[in-house]
Short mmCIF file of the C-alpha atoms (twelve columns), coordinates in Angstrom:
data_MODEL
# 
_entry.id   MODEL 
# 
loop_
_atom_site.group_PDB 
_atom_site.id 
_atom_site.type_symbol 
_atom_site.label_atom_id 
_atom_site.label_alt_id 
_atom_site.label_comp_id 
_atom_site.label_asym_id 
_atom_site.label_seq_id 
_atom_site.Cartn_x 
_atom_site.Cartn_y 
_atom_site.Cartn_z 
_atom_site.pdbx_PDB_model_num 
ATOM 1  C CA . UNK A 1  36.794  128.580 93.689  1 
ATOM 2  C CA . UNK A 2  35.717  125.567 96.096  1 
ATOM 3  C CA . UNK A 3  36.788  125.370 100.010 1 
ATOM 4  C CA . UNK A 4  39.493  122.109 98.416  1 
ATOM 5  C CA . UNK A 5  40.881  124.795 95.920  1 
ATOM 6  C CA . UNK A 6  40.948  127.198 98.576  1 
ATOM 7  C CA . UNK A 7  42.805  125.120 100.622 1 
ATOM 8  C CA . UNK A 8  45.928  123.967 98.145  1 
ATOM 9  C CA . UNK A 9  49.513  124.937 98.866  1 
ATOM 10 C CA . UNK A 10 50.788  127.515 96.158  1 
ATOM 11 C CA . UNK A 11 54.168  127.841 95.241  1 
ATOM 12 C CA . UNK A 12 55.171  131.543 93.956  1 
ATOM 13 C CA . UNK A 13 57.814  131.352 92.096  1 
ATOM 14 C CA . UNK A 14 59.476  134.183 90.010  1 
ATOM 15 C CA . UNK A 15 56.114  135.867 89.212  1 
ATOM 16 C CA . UNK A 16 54.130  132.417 88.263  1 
ATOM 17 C CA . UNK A 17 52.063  130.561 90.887  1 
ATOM 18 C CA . UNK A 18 52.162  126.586 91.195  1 
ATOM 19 C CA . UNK A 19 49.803  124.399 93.149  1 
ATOM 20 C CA . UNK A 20 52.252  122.208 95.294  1 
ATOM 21 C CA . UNK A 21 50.038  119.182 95.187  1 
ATOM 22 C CA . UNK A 22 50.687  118.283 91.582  1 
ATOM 23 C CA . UNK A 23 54.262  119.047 91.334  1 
ATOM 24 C CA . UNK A 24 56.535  115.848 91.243  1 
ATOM 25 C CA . UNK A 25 57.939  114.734 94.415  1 
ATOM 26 C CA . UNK A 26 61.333  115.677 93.442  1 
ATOM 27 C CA . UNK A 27 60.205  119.552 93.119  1 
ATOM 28 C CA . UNK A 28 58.640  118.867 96.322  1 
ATOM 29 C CA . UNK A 29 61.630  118.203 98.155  1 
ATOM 30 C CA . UNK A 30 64.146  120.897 96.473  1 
ATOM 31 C CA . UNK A 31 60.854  123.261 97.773  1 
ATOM 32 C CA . UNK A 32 60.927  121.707 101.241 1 
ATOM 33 C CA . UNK A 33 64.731  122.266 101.087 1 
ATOM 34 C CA . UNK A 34 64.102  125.785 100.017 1 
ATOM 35 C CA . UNK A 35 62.095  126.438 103.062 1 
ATOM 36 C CA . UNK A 36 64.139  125.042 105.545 1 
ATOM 37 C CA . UNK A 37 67.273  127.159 104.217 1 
ATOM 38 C CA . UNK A 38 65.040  130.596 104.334 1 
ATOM 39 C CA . UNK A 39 63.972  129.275 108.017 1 
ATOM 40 C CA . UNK A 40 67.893  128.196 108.635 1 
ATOM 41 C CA . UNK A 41 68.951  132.185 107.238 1 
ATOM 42 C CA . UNK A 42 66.610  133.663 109.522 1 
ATOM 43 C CA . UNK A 43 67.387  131.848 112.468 1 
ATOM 44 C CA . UNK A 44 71.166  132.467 111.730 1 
ATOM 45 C CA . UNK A 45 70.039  136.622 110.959 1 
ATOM 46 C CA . UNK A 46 68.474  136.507 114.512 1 
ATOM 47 C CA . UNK A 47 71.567  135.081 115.976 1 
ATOM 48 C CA . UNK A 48 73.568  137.902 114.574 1 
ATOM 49 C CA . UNK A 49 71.419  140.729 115.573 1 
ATOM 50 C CA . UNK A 50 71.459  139.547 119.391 1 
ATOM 51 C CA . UNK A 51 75.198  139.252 118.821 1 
ATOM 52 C CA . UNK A 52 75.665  142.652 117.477 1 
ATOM 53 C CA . UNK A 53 73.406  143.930 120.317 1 
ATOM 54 C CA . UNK A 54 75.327  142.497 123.091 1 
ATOM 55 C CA . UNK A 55 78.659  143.493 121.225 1 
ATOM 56 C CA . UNK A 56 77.417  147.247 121.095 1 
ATOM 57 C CA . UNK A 57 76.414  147.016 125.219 1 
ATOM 58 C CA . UNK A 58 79.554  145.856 126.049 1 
ATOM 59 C CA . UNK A 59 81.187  148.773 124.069 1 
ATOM 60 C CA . UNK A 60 78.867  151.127 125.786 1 
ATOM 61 C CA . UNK A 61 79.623  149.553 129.354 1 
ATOM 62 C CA . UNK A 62 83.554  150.206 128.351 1 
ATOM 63 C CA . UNK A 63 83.392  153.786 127.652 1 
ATOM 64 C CA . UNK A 64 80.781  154.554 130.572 1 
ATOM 65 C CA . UNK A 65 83.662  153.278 132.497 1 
ATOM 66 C CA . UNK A 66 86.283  155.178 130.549 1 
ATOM 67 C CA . UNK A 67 88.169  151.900 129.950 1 
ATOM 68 C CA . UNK A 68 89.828  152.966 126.274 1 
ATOM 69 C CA . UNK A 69 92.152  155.543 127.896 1 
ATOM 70 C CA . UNK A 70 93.456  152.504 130.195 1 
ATOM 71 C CA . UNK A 71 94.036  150.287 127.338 1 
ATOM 72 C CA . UNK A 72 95.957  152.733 125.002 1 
ATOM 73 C CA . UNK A 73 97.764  155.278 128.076 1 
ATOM 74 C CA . UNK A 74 102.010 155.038 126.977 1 
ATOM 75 C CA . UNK A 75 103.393 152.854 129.979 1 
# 
């Protein structure tokens, strides 16, 4: 294989490998598309997981304060 071989962007897709540089532009840009919806899930997965952490030390800060029995005690 030489260093310019080496170099090439692959595409792996279901099982078969593709060298980037000689697919038509159009495949091109549904790949660049591709990649910025993975990197647009991910961000959007990290979101969530700092949301669902916060969520879960607010619940903990609630019952280290015994807040539940406040909210459902019979007036």
């Amino acid at each position: 294989m030489t260093d310019s071989a080496a170099n090439n962007p692959v595409l792996t897709f279901e099982g078969k490998r593709y060298d980037l540089n000689t697919l038509p532009d159009e495949l091109k840009e549904l790949v660049r598309g591709m990649q910025v919806a993975d990197a647009q899930l991910r961000m959007h997965e990290d979101t969530l997981k700092v949301l669902a952490v916060g969520r879960q030390s607010l619940a903990t800060q609630l019952n280290e304060r015994k807040f539940f029995p406040l909210i459902f005690k019979k007036a």
